[in-house]
KETORMI-657359 format. One record per residue: x, y, z of N, C-alpha, C in turn; residue in three letters. Coordinates in pm, whole numbers, padded with zeros to 5 digits, always signed. Example, Ala and Ser with C-alpha at 12.3 -4.5 7.8 and 13.67 -1.06 7.14 Angstrom:
<nodes>
+01319-00569+00780+01230-00450+00780+01320-00330+00780ALA +01285-00225+00708+01367-00106+00714+01290+00003+00787SER 
</nodes>
This chain:
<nodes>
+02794+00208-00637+02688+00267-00555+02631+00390-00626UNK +02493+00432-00599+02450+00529-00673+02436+00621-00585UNK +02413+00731-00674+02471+00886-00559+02290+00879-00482UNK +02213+00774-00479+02146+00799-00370+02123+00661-00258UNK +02172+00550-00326+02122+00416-00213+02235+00400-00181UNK +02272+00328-00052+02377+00272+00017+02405+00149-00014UNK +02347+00124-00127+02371-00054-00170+02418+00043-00305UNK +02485-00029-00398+02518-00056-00510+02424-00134-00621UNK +02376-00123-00732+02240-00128-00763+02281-00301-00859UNK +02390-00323-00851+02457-00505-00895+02424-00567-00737UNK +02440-00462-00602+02422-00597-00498+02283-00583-00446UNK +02202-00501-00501+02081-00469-00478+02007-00634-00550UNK +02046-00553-00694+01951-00700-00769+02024-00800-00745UNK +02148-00852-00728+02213-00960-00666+02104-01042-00571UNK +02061-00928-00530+01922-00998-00410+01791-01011-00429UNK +01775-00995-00511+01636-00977-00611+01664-01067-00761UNK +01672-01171-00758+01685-01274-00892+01579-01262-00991UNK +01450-01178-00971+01344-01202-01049+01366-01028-01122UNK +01429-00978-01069+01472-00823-01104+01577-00841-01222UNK +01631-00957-01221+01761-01003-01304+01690-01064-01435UNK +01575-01123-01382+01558-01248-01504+01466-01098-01634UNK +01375-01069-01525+01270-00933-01602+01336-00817-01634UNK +01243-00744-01681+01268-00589-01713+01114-00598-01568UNK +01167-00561-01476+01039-00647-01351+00986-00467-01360UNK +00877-00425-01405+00789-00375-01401+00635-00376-01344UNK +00622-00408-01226+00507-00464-01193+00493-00479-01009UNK +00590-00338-00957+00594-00340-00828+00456-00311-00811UNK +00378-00196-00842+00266-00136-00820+00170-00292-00757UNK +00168-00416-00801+00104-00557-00763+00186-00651-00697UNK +00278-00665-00704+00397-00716-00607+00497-00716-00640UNK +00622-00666-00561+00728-00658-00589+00828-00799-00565UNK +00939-00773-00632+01047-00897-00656+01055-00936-00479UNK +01094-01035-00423+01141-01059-00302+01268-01056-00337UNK +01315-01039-00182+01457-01060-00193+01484-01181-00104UNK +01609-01214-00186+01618-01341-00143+01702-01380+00009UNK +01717-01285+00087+01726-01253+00223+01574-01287+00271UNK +01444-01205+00219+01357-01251+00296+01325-01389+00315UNK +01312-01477+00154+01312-01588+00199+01389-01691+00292UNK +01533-01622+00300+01572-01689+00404+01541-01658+00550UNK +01469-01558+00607+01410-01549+00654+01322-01657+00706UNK +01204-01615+00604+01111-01732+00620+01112-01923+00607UNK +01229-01929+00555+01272-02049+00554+01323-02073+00712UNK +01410-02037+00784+01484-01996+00893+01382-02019+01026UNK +01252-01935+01026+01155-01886+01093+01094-02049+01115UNK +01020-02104+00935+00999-02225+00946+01103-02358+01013UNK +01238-02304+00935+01306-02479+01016+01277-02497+01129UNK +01244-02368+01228+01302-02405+01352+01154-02410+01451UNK +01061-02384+01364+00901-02405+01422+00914-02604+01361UNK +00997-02636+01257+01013-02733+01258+01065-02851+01331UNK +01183-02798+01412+01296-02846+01453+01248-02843+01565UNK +01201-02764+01619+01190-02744+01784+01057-02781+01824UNK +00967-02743+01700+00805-02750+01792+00724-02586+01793UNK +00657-02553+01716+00593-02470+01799+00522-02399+01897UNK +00563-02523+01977+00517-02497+02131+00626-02447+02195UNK +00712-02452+02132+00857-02465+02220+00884-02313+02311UNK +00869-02341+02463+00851-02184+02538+00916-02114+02471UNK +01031-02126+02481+01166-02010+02407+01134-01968+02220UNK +01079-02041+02186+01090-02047+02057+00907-01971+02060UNK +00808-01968+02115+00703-01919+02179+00679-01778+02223UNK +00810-01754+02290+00865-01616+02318+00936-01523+02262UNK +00989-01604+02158+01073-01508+02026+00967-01480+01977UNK +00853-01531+01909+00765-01573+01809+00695-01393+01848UNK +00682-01392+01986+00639-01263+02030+00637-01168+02036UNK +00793-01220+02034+00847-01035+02066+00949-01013+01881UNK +00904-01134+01785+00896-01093+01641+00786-00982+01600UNK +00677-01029+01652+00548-00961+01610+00580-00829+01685UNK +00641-00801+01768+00604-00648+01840+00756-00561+01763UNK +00830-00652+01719+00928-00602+01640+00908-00548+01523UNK +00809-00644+01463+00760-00557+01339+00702-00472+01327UNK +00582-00495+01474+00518-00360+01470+00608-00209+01485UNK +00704-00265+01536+00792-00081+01594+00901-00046+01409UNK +00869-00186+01319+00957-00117+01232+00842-00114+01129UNK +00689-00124+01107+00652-00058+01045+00600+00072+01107UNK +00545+00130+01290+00610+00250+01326+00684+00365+01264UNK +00827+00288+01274+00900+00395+01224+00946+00424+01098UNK +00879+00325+00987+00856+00338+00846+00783+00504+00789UNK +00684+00456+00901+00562+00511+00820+00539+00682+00946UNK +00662+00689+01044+00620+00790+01146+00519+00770+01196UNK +00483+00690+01280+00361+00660+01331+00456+00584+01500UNK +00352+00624+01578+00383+00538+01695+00353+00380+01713UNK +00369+00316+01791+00358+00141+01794+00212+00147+01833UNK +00188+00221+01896+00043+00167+01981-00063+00205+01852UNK -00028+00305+01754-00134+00329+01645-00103+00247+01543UNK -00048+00102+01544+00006-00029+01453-00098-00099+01445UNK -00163-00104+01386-00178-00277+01370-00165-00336+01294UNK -00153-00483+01283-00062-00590+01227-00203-00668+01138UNK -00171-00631+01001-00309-00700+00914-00248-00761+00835UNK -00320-00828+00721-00250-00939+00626-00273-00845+00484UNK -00368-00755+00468-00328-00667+00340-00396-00528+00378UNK -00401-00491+00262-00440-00306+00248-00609-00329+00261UNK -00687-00479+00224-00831-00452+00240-00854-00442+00355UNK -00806-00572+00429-00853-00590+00577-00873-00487+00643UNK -00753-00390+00623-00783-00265+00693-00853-00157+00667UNK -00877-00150+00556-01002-00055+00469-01131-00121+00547UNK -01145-00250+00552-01259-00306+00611-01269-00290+00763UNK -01167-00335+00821-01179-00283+00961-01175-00143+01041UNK -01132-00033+00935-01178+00091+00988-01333+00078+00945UNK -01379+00054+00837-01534+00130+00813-01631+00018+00893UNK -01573-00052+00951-01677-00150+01032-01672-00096+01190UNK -01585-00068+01216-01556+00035+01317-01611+00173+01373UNK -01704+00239+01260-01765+00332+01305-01909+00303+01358UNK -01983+00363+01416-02133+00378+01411-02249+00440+01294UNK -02255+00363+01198-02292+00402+01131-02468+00404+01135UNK -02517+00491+01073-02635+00505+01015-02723+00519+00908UNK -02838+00445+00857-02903+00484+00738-02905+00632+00699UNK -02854+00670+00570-02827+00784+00515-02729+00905+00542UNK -02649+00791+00628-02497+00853+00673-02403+00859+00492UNK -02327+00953+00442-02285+00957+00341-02103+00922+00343UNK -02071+00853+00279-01909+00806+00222-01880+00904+00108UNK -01814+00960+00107-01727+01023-00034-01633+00988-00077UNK -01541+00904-00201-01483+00856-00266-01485+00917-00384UNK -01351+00876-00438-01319+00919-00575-01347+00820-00689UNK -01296+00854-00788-01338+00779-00971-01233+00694-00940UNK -01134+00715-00859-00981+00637-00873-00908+00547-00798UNK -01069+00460-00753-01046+00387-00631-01059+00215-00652UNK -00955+00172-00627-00903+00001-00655-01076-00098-00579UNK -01051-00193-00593-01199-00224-00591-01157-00290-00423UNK -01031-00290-00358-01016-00302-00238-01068-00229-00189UNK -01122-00084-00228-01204+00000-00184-01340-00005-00193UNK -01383-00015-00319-01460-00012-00338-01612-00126-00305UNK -01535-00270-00285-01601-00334-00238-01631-00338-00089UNK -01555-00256-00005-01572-00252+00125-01723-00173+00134UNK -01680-00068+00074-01804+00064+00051-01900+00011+00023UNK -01896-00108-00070-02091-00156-00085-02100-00268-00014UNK -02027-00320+00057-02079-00377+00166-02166-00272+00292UNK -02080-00175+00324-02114-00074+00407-02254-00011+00347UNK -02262+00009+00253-02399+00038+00143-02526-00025+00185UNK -02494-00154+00106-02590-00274+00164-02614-00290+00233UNK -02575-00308+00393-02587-00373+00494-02629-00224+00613UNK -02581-00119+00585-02575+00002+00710-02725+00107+00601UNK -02712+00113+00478-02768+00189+00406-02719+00336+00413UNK -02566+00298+00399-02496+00454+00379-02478+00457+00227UNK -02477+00616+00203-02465+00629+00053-02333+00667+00017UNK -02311+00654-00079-02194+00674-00146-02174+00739-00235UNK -02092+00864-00216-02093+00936-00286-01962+00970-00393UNK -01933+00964-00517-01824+00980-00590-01754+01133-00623UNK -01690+01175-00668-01622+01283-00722-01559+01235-00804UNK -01545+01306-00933-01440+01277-01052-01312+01366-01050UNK -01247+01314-01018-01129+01418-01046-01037+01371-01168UNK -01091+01333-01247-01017+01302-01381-00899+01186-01354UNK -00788+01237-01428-00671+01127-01383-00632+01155-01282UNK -00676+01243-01162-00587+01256-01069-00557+01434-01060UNK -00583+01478-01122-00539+01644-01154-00635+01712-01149UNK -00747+01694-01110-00877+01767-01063-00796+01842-00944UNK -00882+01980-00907-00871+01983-00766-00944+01929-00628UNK -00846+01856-00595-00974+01772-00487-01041+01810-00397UNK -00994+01951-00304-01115+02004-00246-01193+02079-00266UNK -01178+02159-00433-01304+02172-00474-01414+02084-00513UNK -01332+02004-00566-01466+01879-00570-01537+01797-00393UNK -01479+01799-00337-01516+01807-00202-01616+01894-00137UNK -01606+02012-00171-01644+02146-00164-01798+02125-00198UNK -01770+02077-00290-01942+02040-00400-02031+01911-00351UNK -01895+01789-00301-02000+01661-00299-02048+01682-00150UNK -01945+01736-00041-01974+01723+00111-02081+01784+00119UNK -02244+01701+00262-02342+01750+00290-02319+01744+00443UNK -02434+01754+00511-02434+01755+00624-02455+01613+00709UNK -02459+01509+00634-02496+01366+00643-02341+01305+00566UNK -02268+01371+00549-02134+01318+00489-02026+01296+00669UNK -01997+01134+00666-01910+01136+00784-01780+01098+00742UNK -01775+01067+00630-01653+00982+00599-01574+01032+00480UNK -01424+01064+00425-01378+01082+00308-01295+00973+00287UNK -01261+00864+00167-01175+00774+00150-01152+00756+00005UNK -01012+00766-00032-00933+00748-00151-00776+00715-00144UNK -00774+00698-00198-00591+00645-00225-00540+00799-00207UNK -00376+00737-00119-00281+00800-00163-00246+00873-00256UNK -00208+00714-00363-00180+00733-00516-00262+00600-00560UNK -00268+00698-00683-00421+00600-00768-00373+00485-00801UNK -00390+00351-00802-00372+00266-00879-00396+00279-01066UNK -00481+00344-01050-00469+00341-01215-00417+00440-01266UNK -00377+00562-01253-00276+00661-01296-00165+00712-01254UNK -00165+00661-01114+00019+00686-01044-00038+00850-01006UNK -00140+00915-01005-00145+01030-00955-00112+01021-00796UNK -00061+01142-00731-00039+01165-00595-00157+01235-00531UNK -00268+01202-00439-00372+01244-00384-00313+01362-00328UNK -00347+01473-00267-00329+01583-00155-00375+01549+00000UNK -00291+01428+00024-00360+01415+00173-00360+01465+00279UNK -00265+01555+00296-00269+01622+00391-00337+01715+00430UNK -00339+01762+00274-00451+01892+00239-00591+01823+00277UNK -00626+01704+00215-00772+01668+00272-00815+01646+00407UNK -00659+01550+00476-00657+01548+00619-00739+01672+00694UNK -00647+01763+00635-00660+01885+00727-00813+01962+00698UNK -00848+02000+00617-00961+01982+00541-01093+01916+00632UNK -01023+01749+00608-01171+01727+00681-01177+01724+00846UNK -01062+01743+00908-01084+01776+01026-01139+01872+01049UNK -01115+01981+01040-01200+02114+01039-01319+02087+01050UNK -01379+01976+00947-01545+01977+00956-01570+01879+01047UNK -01505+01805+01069-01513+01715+01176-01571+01552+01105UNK -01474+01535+00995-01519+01437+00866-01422+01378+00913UNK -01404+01192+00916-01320+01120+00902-01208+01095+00776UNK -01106+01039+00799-01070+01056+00679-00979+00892+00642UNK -00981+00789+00530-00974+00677+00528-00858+00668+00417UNK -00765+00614+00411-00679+00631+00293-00601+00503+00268UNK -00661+00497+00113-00544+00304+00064-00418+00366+00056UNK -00355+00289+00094-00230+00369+00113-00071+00231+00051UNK -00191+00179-00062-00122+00057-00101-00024+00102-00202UNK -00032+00191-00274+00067+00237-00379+00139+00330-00326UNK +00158+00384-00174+00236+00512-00120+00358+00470-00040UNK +00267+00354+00058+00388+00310+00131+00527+00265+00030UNK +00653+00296+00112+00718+00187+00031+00789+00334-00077UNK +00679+00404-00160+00750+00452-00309+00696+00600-00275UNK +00667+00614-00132+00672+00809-00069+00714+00805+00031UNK +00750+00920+00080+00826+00915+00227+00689+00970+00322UNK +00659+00871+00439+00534+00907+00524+00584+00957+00678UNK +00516+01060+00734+00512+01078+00872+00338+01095+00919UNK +00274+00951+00902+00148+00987+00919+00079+01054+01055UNK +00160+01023+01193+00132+01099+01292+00129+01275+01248UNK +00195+01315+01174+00168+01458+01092+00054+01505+00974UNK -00001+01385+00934-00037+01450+00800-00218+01475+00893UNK -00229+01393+00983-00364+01447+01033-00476+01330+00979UNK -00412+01226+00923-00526+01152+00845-00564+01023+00946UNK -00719+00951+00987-00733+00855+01061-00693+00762+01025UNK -00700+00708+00913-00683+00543+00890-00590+00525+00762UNK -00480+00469+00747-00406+00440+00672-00353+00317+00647UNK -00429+00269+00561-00429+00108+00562-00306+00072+00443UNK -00237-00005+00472-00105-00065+00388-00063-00185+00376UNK -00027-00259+00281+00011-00383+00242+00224-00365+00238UNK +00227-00507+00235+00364-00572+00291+00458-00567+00135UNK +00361-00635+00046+00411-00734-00109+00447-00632-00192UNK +00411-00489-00222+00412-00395-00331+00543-00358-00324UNK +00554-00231-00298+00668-00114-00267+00790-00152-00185UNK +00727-00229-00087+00801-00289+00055+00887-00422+00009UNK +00814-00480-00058+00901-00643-00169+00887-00753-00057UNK +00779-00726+00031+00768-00843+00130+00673-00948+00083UNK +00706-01063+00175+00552-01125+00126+00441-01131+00164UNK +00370-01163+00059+00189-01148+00057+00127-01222+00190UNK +00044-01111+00232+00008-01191+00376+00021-01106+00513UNK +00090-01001+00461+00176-00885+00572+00053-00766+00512UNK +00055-00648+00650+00030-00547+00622+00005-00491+00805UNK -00061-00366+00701-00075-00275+00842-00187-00221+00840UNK -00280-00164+00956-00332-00059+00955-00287+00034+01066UNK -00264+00181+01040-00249+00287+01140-00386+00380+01115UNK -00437+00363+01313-00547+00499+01341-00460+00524+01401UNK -00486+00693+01398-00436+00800+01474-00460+00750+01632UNK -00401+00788+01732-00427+00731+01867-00558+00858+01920UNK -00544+00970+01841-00665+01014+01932-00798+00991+01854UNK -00811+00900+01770-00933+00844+01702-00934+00725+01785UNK -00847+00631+01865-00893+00479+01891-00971+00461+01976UNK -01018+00529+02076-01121+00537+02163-01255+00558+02110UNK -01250+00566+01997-01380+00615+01864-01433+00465+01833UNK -01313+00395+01823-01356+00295+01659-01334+00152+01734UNK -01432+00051+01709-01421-00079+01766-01447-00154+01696UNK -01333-00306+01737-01285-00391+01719-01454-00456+01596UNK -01421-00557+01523-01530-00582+01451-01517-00746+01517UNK -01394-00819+01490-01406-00942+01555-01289-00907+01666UNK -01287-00975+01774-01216-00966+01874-01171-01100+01935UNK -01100-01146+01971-01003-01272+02011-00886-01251+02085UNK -00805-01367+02131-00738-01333+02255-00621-01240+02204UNK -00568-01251+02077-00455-01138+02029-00492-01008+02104UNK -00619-00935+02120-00671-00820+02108-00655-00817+02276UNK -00653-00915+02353-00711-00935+02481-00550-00895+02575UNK -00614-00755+02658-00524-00721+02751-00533-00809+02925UNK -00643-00852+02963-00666-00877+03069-00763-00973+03068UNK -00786-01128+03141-00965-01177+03135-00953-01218+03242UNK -01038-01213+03333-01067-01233+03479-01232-01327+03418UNK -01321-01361+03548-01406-01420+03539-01479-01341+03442UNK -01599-01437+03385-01711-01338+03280-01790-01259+03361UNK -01814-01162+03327-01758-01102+03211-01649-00968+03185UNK -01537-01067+03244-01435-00967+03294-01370-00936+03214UNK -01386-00879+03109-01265-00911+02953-01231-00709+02931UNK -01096-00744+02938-01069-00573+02879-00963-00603+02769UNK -00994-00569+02663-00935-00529+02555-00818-00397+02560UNK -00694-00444+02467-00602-00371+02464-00681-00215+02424UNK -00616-00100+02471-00705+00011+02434-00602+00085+02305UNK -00441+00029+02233-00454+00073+02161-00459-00014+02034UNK -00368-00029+01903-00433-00083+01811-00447-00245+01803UNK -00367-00269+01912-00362-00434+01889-00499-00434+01951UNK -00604-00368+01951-00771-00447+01970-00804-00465+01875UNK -00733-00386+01759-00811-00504+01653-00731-00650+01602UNK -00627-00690+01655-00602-00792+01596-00615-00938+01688UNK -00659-01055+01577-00800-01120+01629-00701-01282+01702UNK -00625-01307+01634-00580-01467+01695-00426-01490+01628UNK -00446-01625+01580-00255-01647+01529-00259-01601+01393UNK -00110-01555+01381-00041-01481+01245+00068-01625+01211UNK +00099-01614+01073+00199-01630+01062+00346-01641+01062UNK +00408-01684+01174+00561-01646+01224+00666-01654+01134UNK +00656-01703+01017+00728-01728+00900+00710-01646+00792UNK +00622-01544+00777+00572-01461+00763+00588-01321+00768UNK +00598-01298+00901+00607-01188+01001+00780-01159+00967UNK +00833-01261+00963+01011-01253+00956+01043-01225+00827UNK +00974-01280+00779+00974-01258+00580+00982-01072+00578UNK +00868-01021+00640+00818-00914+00667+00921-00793+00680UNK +00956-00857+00814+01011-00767+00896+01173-00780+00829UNK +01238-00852+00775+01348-00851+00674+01359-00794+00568UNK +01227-00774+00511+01213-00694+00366+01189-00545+00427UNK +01164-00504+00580+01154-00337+00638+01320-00304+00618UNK +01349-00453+00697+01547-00407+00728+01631-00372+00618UNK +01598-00433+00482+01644-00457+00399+01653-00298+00282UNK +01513-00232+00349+01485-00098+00271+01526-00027+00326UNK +01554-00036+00486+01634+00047+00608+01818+00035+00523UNK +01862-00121+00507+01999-00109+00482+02027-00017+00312UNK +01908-00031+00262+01939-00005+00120+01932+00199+00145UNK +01866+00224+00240+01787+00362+00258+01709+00399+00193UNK +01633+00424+00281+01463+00471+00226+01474+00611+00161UNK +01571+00734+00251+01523+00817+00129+01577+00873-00065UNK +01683+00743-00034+01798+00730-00163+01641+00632-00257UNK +01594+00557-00174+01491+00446-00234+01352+00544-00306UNK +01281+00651-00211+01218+00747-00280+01218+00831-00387UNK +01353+00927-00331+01441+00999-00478+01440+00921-00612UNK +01523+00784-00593+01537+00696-00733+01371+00646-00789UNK +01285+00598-00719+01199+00596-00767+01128+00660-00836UNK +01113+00800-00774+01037+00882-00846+01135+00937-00983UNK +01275+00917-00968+01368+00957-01080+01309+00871-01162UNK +01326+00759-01209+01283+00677-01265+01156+00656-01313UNK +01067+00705-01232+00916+00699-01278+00896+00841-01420UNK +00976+00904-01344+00988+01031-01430+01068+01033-01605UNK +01175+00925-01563+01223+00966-01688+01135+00820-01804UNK +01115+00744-01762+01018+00647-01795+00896+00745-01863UNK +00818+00831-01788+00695+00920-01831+00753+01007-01930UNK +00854+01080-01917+00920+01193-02030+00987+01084-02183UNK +01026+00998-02186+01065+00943-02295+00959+00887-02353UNK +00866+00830-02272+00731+00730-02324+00700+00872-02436UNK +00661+01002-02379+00581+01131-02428+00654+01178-02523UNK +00781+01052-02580+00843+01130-02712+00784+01002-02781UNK +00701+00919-02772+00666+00796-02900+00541+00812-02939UNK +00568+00816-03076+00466+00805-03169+00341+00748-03166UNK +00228+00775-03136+00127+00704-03083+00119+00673-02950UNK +00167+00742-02878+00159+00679-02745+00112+00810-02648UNK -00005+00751-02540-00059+00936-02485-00014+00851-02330UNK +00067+00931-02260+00123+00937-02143-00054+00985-02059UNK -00065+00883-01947-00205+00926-01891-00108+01006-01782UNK -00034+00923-01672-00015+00953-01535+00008+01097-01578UNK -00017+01244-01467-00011+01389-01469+00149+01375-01378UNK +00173+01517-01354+00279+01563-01340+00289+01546-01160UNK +00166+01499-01111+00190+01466-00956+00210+01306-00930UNK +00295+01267-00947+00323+01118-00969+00461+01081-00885UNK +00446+00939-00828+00508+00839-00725+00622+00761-00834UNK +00555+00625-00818+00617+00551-00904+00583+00442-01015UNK +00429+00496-01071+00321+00411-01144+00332+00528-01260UNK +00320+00452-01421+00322+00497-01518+00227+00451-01567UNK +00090+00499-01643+00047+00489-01698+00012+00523-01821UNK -00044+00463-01912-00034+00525-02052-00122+00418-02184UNK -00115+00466-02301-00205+00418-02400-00160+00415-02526UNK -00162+00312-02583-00081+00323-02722-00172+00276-02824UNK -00236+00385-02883-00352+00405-02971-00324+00309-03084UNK -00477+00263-03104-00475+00186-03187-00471+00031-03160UNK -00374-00001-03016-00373-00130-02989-00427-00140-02846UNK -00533-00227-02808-00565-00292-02702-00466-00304-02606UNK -00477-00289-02471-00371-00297-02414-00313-00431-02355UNK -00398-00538-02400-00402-00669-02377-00251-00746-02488UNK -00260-00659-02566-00139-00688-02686-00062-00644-02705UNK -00043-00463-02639+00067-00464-02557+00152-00506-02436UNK +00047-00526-02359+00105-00606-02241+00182-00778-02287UNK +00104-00837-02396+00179-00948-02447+00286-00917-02526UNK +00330-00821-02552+00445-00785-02658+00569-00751-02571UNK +00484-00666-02498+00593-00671-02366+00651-00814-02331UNK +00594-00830-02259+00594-00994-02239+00691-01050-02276UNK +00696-01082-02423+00780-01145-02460+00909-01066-02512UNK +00923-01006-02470+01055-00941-02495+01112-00889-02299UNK +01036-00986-02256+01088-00989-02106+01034-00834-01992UNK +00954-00828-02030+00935-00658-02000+00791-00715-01883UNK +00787-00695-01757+00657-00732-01683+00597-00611-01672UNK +00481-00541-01696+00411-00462-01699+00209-00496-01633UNK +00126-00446-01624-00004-00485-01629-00102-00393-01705UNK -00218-00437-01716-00332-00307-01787-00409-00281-01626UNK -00490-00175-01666-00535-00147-01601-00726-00190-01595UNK -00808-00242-01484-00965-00287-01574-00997-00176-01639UNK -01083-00187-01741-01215-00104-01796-01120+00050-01813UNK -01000+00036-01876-00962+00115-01927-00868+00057-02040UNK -00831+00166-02163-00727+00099-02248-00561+00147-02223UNK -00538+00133-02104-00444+00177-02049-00326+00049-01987UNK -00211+00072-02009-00115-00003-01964-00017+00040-01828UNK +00005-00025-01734+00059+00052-01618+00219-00007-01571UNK +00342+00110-01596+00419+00029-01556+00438+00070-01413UNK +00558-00013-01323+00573+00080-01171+00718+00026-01180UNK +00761+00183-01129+00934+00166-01151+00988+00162-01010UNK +01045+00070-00968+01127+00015-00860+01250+00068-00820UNK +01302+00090-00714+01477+00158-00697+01564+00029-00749UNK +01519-00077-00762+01615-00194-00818+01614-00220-00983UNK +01493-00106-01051+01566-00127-01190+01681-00024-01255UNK +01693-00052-01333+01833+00041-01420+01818+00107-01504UNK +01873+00218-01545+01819+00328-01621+01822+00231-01800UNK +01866+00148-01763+01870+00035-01897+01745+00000-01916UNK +01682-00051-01794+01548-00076-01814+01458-00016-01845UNK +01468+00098-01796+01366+00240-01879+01385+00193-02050UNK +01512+00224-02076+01512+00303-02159+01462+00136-02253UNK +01457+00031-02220+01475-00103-02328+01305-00130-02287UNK +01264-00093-02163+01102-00051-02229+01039+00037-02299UNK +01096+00147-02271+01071+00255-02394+01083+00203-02513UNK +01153+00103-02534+01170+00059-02687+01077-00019-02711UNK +01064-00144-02589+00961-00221-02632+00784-00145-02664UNK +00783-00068-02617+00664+00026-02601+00672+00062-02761UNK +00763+00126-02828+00794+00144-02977+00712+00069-03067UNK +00835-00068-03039+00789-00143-03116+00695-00180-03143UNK +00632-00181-03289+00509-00277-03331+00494-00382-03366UNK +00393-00483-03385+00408-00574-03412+00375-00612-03538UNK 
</nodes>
């Protein structure tokens, strides 16, 4: 056992087979499952098999699965149940907060340089279609100060602020709380991917002050693809409405047009989920609960760290991620494309990714790898070809 998880890091990957086969670098896009979840979801399926999914009893579990998960991503993330809702990734919910407001021609969005195109494509939809503008800030890799640059882009037609947590392309740590707080004051919304945080930071979002915190299942969490969340604050939900609506969402229907919608977050969610799925889900929460989440934070960021400090002793190699960093490494090894590092990796078993329209390579360090693994990518990183 290690002096921070309650698992032992042989019965950890014991449960994680793809953690065994790799040097598995590549949580930041999906992490290893464990092979508990799939039994899970195998389990979930036999018996939608066996029985019927009509089956009352089997109908009524199915139910009170879904409200189960909602109370354990809740208390993941410090958030109450009623500010849950139950999405299939980190866009949906980027999309269903900004469809949610009232928007207007020459209403302004502010975003950063460091935003995944789950973001970014929501925003020019919202562009196109509402004729809100969009406004950027550069904050470099992440180490700008962000509310001075805030300071500069915010006008009086600015309603909205939205950026990551932590960047997908540099593993930088945003200041959200600081912006939270920030843009409440002006009375600015505030929207946050929160796909690289969950999972590899410790959250109490009912505290940090921020509206919308949209999160995926597959990354940090090691669930499967298909799961996620969004949390609004509960004193924003009376603000923001449903974009499609269906009987999931539906608290009450009497004759037409008698329809009242749940008033907290389950109005936005629209019809059937996946029950095989949901268990997959909600096994990979239990699983970070049995391992402990804050032994799971500590090691991560240990690891991300000593990964960044050894990379910054090799020859040719410029460490991008800054000194405010999760569990994403980024970096550049001059001279070679990062398309041929990432294949060199590769074959010496090492899973890593690049990053687009940069010459940058990104690793993301997991509480299930081994300080072996650092150090036998550090080598592969060395090596030339």
């Amino acid at each position: 056992m290690t002096e921070e998880l309650r698992m032992s890091l042989d019965q950890i990957r014991h449960e994680m087979p793809a953690a065994k086969r790799w040097i598995y670098m590549n949580t930041g896009t999906t992490g290893p499952l464990p092979e508990r979840v799939m039994r899970a979801v195998e389990k979930q399926t036999a018996a939608e098999v066996d029985r019927g999914r009509i089956d009352p009893d089997l109908h009524q579990r199915v139910s009170e699965l879904k409200e189960t998960l909602r109370r354990a991503w809740a208390e993941l993330t410090g958030a109450t149940t009623a500010s849950i809702a139950l999405t299939q990734n980190t866009t949906e919910g980027i999309g269903l907060a900004l469809a949610g407001l009232d928007w207007q021609a020459g209403d302004e969005v502010v975003t950063t340089n460091l935003e995944h195109s789950g973001v970014i494509m929501p925003l020019y939809l919202l562009a196109s279609r509402k004729g809100v503008e969009i406004r950027f800030i550069d904050l470099g890799i992440g180490e700008k100060n962000m509310i001075a640059a805030l300071e500069e882009a915010v006008t009086a037609r600015t309603r909205m602020i939205v950026f990551s947590h932590v960047s997908y392309q540099t593993g930088a740590v945003l200041p959200m709380e600081h912006v939270a707080s920030w843009a409440r004051e002006r009375g600015l919304w505030t929207l946050v991917d929160g796909a690289q945080g969950v999972g590899a930071l410790p959250l109490n979002l009912k505290q940090t002050g921020v509206d919308f915190y949209a999160m995926p299942g597959q990354k940090w969490l090691c669930g499967p693809e298909g799961c996620g969340a969004l949390y609004i604050a509960e004193d924003r939900l009376d603000q923001v409405r449903p974009t499609l609506v269906g009987w999931a969402g539906l608290k009450q229907m009497g004759p037409w047009p008698e329809v009242v919608l749940h008033q907290d977050a389950r109005k936005f969610e629209v019809a059937s989920f996946s029950a095989p799925l949901f268990a997959g889900m909600l096994e990979s929460l239990r699983f970070g609960e049995e391992v402990g989440w804050p032994g799971i934070y500590r090691r991560t960021h240990r690891l991300a760290e000593r990964f960044r400090s050894l990379l910054g002793e090799v020859p040719g190699v410029q460490v991008v991620t800054p000194d405010n960093h999760a569990g994403l490494v980024s970096f550049e090894v001059r001279g070679r494309k990062p398309e041929e590092v990432l294949e060199g990796l590769r074959s010496r078993g090492i899973l890593m990714r690049t990053i687009p329209r940069t010459p940058w390579v990104r690793a993301s360090l997991g509480f299930f790898n081994s300080e072996e693994d650092v150090d036998r990518a550090v080598e592969g990183v060395a090596e030339r070809p």
